[in-house]
C-alpha angles and dihedrals in degrees: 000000000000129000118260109253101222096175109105115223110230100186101104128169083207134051100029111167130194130166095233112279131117100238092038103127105169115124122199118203116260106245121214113217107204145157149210126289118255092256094049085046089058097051084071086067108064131083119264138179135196105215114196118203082247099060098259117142135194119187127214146117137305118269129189105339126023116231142066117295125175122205138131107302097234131169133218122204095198117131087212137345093095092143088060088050099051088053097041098115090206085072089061103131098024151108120218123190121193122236097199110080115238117036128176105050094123097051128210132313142191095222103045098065119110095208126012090268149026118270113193124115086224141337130231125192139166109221110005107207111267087212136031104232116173130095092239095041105118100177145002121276092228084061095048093060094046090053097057099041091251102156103207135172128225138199096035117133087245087185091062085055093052099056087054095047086058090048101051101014136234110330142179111271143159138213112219122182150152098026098354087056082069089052106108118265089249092055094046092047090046091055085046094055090042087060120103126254135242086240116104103354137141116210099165100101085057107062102022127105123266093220149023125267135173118217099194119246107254125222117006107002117233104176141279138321128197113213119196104207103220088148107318127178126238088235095058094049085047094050094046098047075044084069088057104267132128107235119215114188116213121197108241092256090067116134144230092246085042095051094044090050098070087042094211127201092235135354130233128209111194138220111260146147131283144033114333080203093068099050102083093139077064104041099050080044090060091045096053084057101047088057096047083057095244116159121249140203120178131184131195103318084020097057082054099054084046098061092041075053095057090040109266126117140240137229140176124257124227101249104350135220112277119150138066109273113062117151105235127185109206098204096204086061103027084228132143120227127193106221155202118226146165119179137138085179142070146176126240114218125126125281106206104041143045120252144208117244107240085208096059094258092128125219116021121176135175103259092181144011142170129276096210106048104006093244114162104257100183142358128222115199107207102192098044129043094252135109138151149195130215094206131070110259085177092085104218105157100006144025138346096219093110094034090110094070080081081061088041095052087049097051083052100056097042084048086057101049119117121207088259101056092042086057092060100037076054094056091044096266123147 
């Protein structure tokens, strides 16, 4: 998977603006204006609900495909970045709906995606954009959805839902629209109850790779990096083989004799959907590595298997943090990030105090935790080579301010290298 190119080339043969005079040499993008197709157009027009486990309905129009679709009613609070979202695979199953009004103005394109597909179970806005207005924009994303089968809902107050969403919690919902918006309210809210719900399941299997692939490391090599696919994003592979490692993706099912037979530098757990509570293939994986003295990095899904690794639990939060402006202390630095996240999960382990693993993996203390709620945002284990965020450094969608945990994980494993195993990262050895 290559990395995203996120760098816009400005040298046009169109579109070339200048103010007038001879040596001006400034160019200015062209910018396509374009607009749905007809089909995508006439999905607007059909009538569309938004069903919550609770009973509550919000009425609006039809939005992408055209259809019924269950999931876990979830909100984002990001300004933009709603292409990085859809794609996200740690939103498969669920519904987001977007708290900032009008969604859709730049339009679709083939280099911002974090996975080859979207991911979301539905998708709710308030306003969709009536035009596509932006120079890399290749499509509509009203086409985007349709095409891959995303049943949404327009004209809804979605911060009306929200509110409610922060009052009650996530819950179970479903979009119907087109044909199953005539269904009665009591057989939409019967499919919605009979959906399945966010505890206790494994979605792994789901968004991870089928099989094993390398990116190269870029610039001067360091060594290896095993990366376990729960969900990952293109950005974070990019970043990491940007450190100088070789990145090799394993699928989730990967196993212990699999893992040991690449004999990586580090290892990587990814973010990704689902219950921590329900991934204990990956938490005894993760065991087994921590004793061998292997480096770790985890991010979102893969700071909670961490702590279930070290011995703490898990439990769901009432409405999560999903969104690109979370408030973080990171306690070594006493700074303040603002942050992209997107969790329905957390670990329990004490804030103000550091604690003893109850796995034998000695020192653990809270690295990390968020301004707003006090939820534990990362670990630091201080008697193994191991740490972990919850929330997405990578920056897609959001800031840059914790990209440099992708500098931090690099320093550790270099830290934690032996002779020998310099010798062998020398000779092109993982």
């Amino acid at each position: 998977m290559a990395k995203k190119n996120r760098e816009h080339d400005n040298e046009h043969d169109e579109g070339q603006q200048t103010n007038g005079t001879e040596d001006d040499t400034t160019t200015a993008p062209f910018v396509e204006i374009g607009l749905p197709t007809t089909a995508a157009v006439a999905s607007r027009a059909q009538p569309a609900v938004l069903v919550l486990e609770d009973g509550t309905r919000y009425e609006g129009r039809g939005y992408g495909a055209i259809g019924r679709t269950l999931g876990e009613a979830v909100f984002a609070t990001g300004m933009t970045g709603y292409q990085e979202t859809l794609t996200d695979p740690s939103y498969a199953g669920q519904i987001v709906v977007m708290t900032a009004p009008h969604i859709g103005n730049t339009g679709m394109n083939d280099v911002d995606g974090e996975s080859a597909r979207v991911w979301v179970a539905g998708f709710a806005v308030r306003e969709p954009a009536r035009i596509v207005s932006n120079f890399r924009s290749q499509r509509s994303l009203d086409d985007d959805l349709a095409s891959s089968s995303v049943v949404g809902i327009s004209g809804i107050d979605t911060r009306a839902v929200t509110r409610h969403l922060r009052s009650a919690g996530a819950m179970r919902a479903g979009i119907f629209s087109g044909q199953d918006a005539l269904l009665t309210p009591a057989e939409q809210l019967d499919m919605v109850r009979s959906g399945a719900d966010m505890r206790g399941l494994n979605l792994s299997a789901i968004v991870s790779t089928p099989q094993p692939y390398t990116i190269p490391a870029r610039g001067e090599r360091i060594g290896s990096v095993a990366v376990l696919d729960l969900g990952v994003k293109a950005s974070t592979l990019g970043y990491l083989a940007d450190r100088g490692f070789d990145v090799v993706v394993l699928p989730q099912s990967t196993t212990v004799e699999e893992l040991k037979a690449i004999a990586p530098s580090a290892l990587f757990y990814s973010n990704g959907p689902g219950d921590p509570a329900a991934s204990d293939q990956h938490v005894e994986l993760l065991r087994t590595v921590l004793r061998d003295g292997i480096p770790y990095f985890g991010i979102c899904f893969g700071n909670q298997l961490l702590g279930r690794a070290l011995g703490f639990g898990t439990y769901k939060l009432p409405f999560g943090h999903r969104g690109i402006n979370q408030p973080v202390l990171d306690r070594a630095t006493g700074r303040v990030e603002i942050t992209a996240h997107n969790h329905g999960f957390a670990v329990d382990a004490p804030l103000d105090e550091v604690s003893e693993s109850a796995e034998g993996f000695g020192r653990v203390e809270v690295s990390h935790y968020d301004l707003n709620d006090n939820v534990v945002e990362g670990l630091n284990c201080l008697d193994i080579p191991a740490f972990s965020v919850q929330y997405h450094p990578e920056s897609a969608a959001g800031p840059h301010d914790a990209n440099y945990l992708f500098d931090r994980f690099r320093d550790m494993v270099l830290a934690s290298r032996t002779p020998e195993t310099t010798t062998n990262d020398e000779s092109g050895e993982a």
